[in-house]
PATOR-517483 format. One record per residue (C-alpha): residue number from 0; residue in three letters; x, y, z. Coordinates in steps of 0.1 Angstrom, whole numbers. Example, Ala and Ser with C-alpha at 12.3 -4.5 7.8 and 13.67 -1.06 7.14 Angstrom:
<rs>
+-----+------+-------+-------+-------+
!  nr ! rest !     X !     Y !     Z !
+-----+------+-------+-------+-------+
!   0 !  ALA !   123 !   -45 !    78 !
!   1 !  SER !   137 !   -11 !    71 !
+-----+------+-------+-------+-------+
</rs>
This chain:
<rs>
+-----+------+-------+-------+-------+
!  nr ! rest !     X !     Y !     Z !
+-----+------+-------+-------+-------+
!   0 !  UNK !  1124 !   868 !  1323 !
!   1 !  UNK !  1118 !   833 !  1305 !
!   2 !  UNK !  1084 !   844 !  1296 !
!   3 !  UNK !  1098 !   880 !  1279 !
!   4 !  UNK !  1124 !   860 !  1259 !
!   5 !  UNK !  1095 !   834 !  1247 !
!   6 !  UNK !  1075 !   864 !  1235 !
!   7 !  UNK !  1107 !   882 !  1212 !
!   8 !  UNK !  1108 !   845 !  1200 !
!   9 !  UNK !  1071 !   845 !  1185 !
!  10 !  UNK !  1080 !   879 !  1175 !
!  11 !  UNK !  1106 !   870 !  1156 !
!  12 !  UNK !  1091 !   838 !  1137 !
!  13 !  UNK !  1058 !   858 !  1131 !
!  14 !  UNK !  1080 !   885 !  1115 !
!  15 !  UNK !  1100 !   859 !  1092 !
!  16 !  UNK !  1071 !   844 !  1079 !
!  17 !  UNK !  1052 !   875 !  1070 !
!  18 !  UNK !  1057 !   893 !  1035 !
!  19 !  UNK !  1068 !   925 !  1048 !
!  20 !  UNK !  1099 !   916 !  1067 !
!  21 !  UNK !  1129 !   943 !  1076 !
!  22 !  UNK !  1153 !   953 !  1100 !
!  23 !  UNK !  1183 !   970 !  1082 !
!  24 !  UNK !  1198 !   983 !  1054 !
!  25 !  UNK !  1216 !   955 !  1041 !
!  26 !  UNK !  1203 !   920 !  1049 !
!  27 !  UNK !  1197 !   903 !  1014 !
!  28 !  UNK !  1168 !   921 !   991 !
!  29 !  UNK !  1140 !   902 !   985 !
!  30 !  UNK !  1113 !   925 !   977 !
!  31 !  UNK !  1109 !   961 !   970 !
!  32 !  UNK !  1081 !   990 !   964 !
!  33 !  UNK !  1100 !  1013 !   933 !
!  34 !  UNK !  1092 !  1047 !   930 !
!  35 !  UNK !  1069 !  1061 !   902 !
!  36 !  UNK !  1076 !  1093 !   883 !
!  37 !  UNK !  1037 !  1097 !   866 !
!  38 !  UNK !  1022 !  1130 !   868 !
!  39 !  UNK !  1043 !  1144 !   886 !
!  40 !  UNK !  1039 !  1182 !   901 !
!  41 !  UNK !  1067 !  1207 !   906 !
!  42 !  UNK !  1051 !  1221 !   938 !
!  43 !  UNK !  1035 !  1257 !   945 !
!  44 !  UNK !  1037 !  1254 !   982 !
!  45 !  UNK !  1074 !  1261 !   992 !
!  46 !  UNK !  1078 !  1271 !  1024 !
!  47 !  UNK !  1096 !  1237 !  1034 !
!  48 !  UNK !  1116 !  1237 !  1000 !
!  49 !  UNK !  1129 !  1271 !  1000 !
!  50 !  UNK !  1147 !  1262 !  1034 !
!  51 !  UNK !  1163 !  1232 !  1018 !
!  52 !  UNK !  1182 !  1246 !   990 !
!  53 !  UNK !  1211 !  1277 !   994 !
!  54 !  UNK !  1194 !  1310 !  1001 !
!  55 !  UNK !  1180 !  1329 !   971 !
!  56 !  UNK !  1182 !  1292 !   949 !
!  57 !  UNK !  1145 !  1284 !   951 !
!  58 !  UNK !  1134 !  1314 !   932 !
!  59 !  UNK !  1156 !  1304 !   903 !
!  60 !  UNK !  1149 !  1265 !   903 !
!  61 !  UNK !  1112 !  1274 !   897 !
!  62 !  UNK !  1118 !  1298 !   872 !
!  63 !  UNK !  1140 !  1271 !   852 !
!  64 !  UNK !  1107 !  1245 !   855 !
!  65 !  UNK !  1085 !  1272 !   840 !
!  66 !  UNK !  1068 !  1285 !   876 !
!  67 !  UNK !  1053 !  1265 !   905 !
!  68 !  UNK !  1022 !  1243 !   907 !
!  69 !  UNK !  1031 !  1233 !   872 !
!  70 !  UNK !  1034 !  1198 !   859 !
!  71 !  UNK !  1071 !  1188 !   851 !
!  72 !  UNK !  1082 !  1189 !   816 !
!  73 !  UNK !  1075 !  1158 !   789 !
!  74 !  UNK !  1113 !  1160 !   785 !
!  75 !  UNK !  1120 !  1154 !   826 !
!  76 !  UNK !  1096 !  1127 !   830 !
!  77 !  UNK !  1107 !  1108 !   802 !
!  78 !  UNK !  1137 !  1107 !   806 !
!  79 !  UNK !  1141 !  1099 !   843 !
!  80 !  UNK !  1113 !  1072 !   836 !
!  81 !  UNK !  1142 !  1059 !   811 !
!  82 !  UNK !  1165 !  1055 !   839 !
!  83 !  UNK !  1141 !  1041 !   863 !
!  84 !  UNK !  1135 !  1011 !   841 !
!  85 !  UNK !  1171 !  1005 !   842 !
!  86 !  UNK !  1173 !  1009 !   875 !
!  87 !  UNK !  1143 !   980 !   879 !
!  88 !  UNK !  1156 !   960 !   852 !
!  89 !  UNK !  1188 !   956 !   875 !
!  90 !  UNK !  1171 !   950 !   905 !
!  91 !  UNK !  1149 !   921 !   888 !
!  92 !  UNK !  1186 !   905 !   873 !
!  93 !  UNK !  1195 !   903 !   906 !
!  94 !  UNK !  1168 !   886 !   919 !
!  95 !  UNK !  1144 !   917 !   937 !
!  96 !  UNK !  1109 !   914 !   932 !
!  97 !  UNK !  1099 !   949 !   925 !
!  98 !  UNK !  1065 !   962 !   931 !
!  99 !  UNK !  1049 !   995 !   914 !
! 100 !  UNK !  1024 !  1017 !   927 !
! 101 !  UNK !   993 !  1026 !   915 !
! 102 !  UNK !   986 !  1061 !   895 !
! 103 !  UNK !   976 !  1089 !   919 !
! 104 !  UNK !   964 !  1126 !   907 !
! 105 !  UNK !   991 !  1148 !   920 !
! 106 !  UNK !   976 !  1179 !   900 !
! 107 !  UNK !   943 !  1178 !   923 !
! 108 !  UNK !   938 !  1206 !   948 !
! 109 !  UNK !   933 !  1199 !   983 !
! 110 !  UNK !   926 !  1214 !  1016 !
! 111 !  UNK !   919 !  1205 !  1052 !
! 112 !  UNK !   899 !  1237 !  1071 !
! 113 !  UNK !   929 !  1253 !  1079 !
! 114 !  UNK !   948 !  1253 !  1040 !
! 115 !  UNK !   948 !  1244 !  1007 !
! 116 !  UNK !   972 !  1237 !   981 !
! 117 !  UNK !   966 !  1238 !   940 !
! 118 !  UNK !   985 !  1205 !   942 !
! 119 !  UNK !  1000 !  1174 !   955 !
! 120 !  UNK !  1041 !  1165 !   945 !
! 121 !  UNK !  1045 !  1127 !   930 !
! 122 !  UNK !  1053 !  1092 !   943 !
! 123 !  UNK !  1088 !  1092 !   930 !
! 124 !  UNK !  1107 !  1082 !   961 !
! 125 !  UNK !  1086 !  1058 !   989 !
! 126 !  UNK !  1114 !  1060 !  1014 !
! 127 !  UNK !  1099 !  1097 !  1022 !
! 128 !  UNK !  1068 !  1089 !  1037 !
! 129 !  UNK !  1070 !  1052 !  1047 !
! 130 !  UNK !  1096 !  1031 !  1070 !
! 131 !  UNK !  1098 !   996 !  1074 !
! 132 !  UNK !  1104 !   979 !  1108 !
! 133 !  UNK !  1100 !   942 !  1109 !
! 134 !  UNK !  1072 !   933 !  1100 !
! 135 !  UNK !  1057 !   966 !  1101 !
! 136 !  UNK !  1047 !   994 !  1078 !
! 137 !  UNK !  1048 !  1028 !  1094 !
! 138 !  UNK !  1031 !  1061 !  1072 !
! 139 !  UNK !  1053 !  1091 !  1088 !
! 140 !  UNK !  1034 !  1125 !  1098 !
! 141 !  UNK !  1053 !  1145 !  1071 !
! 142 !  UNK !  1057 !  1181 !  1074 !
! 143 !  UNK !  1053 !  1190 !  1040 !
! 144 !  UNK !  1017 !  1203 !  1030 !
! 145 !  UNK !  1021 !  1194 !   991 !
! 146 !  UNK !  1028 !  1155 !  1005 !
! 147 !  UNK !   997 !  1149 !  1022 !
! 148 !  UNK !   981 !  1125 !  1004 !
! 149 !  UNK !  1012 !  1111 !   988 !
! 150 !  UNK !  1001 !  1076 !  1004 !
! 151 !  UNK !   976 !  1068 !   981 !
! 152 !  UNK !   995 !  1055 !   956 !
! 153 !  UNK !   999 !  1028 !   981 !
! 154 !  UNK !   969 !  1014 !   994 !
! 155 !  UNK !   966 !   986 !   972 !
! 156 !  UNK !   998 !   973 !   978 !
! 157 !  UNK !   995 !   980 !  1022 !
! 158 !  UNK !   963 !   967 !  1019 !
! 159 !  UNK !   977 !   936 !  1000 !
! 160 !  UNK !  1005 !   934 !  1025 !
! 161 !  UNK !   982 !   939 !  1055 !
! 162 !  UNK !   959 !   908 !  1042 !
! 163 !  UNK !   987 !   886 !  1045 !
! 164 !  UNK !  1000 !   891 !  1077 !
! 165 !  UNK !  1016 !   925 !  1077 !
! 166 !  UNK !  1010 !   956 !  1103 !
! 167 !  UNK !  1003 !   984 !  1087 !
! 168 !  UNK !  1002 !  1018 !  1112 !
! 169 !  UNK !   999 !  1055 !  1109 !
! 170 !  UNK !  1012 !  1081 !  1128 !
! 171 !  UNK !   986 !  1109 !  1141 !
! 172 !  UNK !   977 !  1130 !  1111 !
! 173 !  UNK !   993 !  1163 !  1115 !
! 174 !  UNK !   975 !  1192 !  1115 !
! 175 !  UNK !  1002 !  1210 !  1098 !
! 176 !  UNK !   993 !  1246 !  1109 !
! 177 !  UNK !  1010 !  1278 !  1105 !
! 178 !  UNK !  1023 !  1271 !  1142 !
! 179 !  UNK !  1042 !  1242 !  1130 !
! 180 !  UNK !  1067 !  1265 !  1108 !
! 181 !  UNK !  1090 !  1293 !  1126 !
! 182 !  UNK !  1081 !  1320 !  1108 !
! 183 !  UNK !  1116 !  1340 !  1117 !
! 184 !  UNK !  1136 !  1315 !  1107 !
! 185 !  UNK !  1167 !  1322 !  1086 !
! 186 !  UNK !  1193 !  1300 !  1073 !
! 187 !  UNK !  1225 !  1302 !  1092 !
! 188 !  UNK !  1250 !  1325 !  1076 !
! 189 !  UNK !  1283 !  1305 !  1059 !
! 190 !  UNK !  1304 !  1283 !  1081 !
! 191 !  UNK !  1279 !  1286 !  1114 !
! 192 !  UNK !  1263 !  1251 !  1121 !
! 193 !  UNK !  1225 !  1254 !  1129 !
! 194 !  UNK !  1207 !  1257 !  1159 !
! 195 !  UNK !  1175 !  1248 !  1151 !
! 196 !  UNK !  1154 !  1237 !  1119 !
! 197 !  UNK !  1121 !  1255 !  1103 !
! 198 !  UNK !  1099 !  1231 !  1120 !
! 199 !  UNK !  1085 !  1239 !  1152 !
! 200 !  UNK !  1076 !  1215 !  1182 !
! 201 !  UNK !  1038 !  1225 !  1178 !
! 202 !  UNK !  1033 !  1186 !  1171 !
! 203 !  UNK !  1048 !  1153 !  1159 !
! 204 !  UNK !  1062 !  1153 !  1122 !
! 205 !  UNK !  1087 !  1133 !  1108 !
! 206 !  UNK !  1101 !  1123 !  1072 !
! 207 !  UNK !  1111 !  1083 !  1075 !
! 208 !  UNK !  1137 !  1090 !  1052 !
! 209 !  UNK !  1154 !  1110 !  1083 !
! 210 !  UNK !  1158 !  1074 !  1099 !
! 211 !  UNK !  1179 !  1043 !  1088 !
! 212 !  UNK !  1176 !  1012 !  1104 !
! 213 !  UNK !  1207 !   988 !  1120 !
! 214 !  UNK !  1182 !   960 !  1136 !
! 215 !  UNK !  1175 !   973 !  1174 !
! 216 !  UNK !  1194 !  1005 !  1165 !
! 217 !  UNK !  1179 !  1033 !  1144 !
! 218 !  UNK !  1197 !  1064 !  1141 !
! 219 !  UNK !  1181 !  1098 !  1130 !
! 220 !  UNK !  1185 !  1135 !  1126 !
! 221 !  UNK !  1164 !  1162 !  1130 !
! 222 !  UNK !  1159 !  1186 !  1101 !
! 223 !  UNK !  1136 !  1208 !  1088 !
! 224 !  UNK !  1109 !  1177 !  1080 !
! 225 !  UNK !  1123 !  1159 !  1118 !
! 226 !  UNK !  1110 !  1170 !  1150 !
! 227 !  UNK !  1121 !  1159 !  1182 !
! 228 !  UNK !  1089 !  1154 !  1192 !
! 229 !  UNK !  1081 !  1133 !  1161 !
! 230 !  UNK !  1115 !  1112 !  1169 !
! 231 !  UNK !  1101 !  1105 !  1209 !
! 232 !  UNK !  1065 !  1097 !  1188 !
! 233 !  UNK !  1081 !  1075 !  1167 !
! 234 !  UNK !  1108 !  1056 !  1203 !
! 235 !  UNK !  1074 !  1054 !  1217 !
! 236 !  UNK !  1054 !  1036 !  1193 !
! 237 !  UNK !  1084 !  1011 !  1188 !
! 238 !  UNK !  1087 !   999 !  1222 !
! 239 !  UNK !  1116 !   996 !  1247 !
! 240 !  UNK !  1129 !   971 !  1222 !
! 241 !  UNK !  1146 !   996 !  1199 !
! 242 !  UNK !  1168 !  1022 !  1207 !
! 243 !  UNK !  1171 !  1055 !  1184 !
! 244 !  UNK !  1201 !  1077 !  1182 !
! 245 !  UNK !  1201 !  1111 !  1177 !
! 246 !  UNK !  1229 !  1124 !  1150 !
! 247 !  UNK !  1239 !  1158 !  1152 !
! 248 !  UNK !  1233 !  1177 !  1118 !
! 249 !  UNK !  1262 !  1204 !  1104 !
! 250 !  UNK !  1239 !  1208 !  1072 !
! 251 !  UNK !  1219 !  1238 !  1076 !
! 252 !  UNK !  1195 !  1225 !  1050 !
! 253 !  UNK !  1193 !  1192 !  1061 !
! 254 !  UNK !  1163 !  1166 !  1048 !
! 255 !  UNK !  1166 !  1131 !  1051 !
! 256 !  UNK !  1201 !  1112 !  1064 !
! 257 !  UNK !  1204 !  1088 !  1039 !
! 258 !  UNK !  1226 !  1108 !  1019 !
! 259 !  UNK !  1247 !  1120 !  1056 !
! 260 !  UNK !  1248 !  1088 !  1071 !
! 261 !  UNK !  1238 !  1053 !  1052 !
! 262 !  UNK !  1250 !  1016 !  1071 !
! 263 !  UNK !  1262 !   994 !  1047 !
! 264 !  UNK !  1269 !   967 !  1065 !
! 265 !  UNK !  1274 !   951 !  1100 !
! 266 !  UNK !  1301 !   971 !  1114 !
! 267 !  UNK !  1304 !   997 !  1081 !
! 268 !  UNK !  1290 !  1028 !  1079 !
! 269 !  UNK !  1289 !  1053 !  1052 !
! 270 !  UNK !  1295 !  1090 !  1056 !
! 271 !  UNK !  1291 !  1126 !  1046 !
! 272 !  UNK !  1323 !  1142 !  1063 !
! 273 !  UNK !  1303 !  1176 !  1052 !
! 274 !  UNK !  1276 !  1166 !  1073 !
! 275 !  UNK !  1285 !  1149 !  1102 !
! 276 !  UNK !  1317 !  1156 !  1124 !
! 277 !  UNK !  1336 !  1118 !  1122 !
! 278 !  UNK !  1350 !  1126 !  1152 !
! 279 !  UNK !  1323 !  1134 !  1176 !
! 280 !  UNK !  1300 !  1105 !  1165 !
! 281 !  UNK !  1277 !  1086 !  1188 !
! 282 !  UNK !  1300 !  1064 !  1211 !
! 283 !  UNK !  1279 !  1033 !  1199 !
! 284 !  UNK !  1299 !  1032 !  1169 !
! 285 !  UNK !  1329 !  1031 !  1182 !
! 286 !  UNK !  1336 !   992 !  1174 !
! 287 !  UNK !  1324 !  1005 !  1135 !
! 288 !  UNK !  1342 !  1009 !  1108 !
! 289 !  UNK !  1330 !  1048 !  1096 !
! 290 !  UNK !  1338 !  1048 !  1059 !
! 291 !  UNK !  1343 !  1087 !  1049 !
! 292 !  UNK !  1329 !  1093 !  1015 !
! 293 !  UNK !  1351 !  1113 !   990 !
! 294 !  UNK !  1343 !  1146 !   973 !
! 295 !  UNK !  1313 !  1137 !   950 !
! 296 !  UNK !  1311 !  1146 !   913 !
! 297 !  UNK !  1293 !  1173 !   908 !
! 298 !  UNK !  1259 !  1168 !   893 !
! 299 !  UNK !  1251 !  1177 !   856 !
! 300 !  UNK !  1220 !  1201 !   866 !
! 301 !  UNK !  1230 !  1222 !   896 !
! 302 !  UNK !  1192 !  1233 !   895 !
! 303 !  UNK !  1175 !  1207 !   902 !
! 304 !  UNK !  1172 !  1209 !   941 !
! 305 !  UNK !  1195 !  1187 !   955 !
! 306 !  UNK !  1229 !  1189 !   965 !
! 307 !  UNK !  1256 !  1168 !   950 !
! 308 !  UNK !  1258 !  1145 !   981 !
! 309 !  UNK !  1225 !  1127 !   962 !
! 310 !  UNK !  1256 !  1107 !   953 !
! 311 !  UNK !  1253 !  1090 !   985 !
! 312 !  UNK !  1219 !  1079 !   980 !
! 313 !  UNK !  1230 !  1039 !   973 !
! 314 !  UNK !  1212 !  1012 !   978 !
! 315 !  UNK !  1225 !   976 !   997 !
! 316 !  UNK !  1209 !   947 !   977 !
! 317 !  UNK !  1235 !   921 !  1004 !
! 318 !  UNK !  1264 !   930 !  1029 !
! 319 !  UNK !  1282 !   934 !   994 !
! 320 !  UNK !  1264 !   942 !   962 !
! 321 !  UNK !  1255 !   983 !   957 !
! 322 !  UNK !  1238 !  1003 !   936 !
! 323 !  UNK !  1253 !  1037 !   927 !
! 324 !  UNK !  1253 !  1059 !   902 !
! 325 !  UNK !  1274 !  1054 !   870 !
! 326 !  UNK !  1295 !  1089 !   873 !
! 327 !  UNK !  1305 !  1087 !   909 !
! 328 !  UNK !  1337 !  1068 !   897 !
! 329 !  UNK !  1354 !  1079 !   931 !
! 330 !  UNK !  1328 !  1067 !   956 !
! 331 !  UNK !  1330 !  1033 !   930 !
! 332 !  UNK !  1366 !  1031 !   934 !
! 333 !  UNK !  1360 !  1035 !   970 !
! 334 !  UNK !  1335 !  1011 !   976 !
! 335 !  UNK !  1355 !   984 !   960 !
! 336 !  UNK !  1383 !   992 !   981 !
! 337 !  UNK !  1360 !   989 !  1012 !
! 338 !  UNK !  1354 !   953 !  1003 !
! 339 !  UNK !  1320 !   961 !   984 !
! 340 !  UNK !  1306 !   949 !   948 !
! 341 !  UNK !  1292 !   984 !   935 !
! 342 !  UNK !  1267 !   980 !   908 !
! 343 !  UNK !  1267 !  1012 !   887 !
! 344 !  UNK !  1238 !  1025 !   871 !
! 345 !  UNK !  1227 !  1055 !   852 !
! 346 !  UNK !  1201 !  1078 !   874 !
! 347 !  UNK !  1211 !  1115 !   874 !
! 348 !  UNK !  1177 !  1125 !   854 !
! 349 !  UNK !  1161 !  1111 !   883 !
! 350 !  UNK !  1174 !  1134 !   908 !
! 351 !  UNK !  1151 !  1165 !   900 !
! 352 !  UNK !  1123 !  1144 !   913 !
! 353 !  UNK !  1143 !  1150 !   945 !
! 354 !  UNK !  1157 !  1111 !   951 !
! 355 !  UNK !  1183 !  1084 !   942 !
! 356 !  UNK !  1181 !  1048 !   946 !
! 357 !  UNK !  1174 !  1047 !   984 !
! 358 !  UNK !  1151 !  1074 !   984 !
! 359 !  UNK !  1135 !  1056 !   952 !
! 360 !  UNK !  1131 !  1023 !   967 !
! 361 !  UNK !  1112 !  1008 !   999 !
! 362 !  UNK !  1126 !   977 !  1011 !
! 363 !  UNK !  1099 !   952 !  1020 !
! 364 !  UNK !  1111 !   921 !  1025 !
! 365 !  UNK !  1150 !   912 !  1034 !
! 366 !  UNK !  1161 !   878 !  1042 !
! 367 !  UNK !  1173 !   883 !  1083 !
! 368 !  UNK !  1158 !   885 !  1118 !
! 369 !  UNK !  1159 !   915 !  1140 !
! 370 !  UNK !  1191 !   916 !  1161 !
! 371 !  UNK !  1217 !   941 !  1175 !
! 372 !  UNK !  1248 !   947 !  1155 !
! 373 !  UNK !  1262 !   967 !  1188 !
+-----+------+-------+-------+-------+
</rs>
């Protein structure tokens, strides 16, 4: 036993002196990758969007963007690059060192022998395709054929990292094969919660944005990006160490829990009461405080292929300080009451690039050690 205890120990210290250094959502920002809006594509390959938005909706957000496989518009980039500036210019005035990406070509074609796309997405939210766990950067097996090689905007930076002490690991490139989508599957009629997602179990894929971290505890959701076998890859690969928790889902469209289910804090949790049944959480959380978030404001574009809980997308800089966005006055007045500092900022032309401040952001350094909160 002495000898297992004196090996978390080195664990530990190697992971505190190493640049890439995180184990939950709110231990105090140090450094963080930012999302990049450049050349963005409006995808031609749907098949994973289509399922994410209310039946018939796809069809009419890509006839407001002008078609599919199209760049998006001057207007669009410019102005949620606007936005994104202030976003970063808050982050440096509180002390985040922000890193940017390099420029990819998201208008390329690609193809593996089995399929080809006309082109890639963009690079606008790094929490998609990459988590951070200590000292370790994870690429996730994403399910999304327009995504697949989203990561290149971020080889100089992992290679950067890696030089310095980092880990840097993939999970098994998926083949991403007409097996891995059900074929028959249809959205569940109003009011029915889902029984299963448009991914298959043909092999592991997983979005890391369908994970949140609360030191040894991760919780997750499966969705139509989340397998369960990507979720046992993923248990696997981290080691008896960590446990994951599996969240029941009430969103038939679900993608990514950070706008169901977002810790805040040691012992505070936010959630989507739309989402997630309060009262039938894990029993873990128990000794948590679950902070139900109120009705959102609707967003200005109703088009632009999220759902108003994008609201929920916030991002810890501390146990206290918050970024949200300027027009969600009553999850501010909220957050304040819960004992938090929010930090409002102006985003919404961001979210047609399908992400808000946590899905914009990937944390890679906070100032803590890797503990259980449970």
């Amino acid at each position: 036993m002495k000898s297992v205890g004196m090996a978390e120990n080195q664990i530990d210290e190697l992971t505190s002196s190493c640049p890439v250094n995180s184990h939950n959502e709110w231990d105090p920002l140090e450094e963080v990758i930012i999302g990049s809006v450049e050349g963005a594509m409006f995808p031609e390959w749907k098949t994973i969007n289509e399922a994410c938005v209310p039946p018939s909706m796809w069809d009419e957000i890509v006839e407001r963007m002008g078609g599919a496989g199209v760049p998006y518009s001057k207007e669009q980039v410019d102005a949620a690059r606007q936005q994104l500036a202030g976003f970063i210019h808050i982050l440096e005035q509180e002390g985040v060192n922000v890193r940017r990406l390099d420029q990819a070509d998201f208008a390329s074609s690609f193809a593996t022998p089995s399929w080809q796309v006309s082109s890639g997405f963009c690079s606008a939210n790094p929490r998609d395709p990459f988590i951070v766990i200590g000292n370790e950067i994870i690429e996730a097996p994403m399910a999304d054929r327009s995504r697949y090689y989203e990561a290149w905007a971020y080889r100089s930076l992992f290679k950067e990292y890696f030089k310095a002490g980092a880990k840097w690991t993939s999970a098994p490139r998926p083949q991403l094969l007409d097996d891995l989508y059900d074929s028959e599957y249809e959205c569940p009629a109003e009011g029915e919660l889902p029984s299963n997602y448009l991914v298959t179990e043909f092999e592991p894929v997983f979005d890391a944005a369908d994970f949140v971290r609360c030191g040894e505890d991760i919780f997750c959701q499966k969705s139509h990006v989340t397998n369960q076998f990507g979720i046992d890859w993923l248990q696997r690969h981290l080691g008896d160490r960590y446990r994951i928790h599996l969240l029941k889902s009430r969103n038939p469209m679900a993608i990514h829990i950070d706008t169901t289910f977002l810790p805040l804090a040691p012992g505070k949790v936010l959630v989507n009461p739309e989402h997630l049944d309060v009262q039938n959480l894990p029993s873990i959380l128990d000794s948590w405080d679950i902070l139900v978030a109120p009705d959102p404001i609707p967003q200005p574009d109703p088009l632009s292929g999220v759902c108003d809980c994008i609201a929920f997308n916030v991002l810890m800089l501390d146990e206290e300080r918050v970024v949200v966005e300027e027009r969600q006055e009553p999850l501010i007045k909220a957050l304040k009451e819960w004992g938090f500092k929010p930090i409002p900022c102006a985003f919404h032309h961001y979210f047609p690039f399908l992400g808000a401040f946590h899905c914009a952001t990937l944390d890679v350094r906070r100032r803590g050690e890797l503990k259980s909160y449970f």
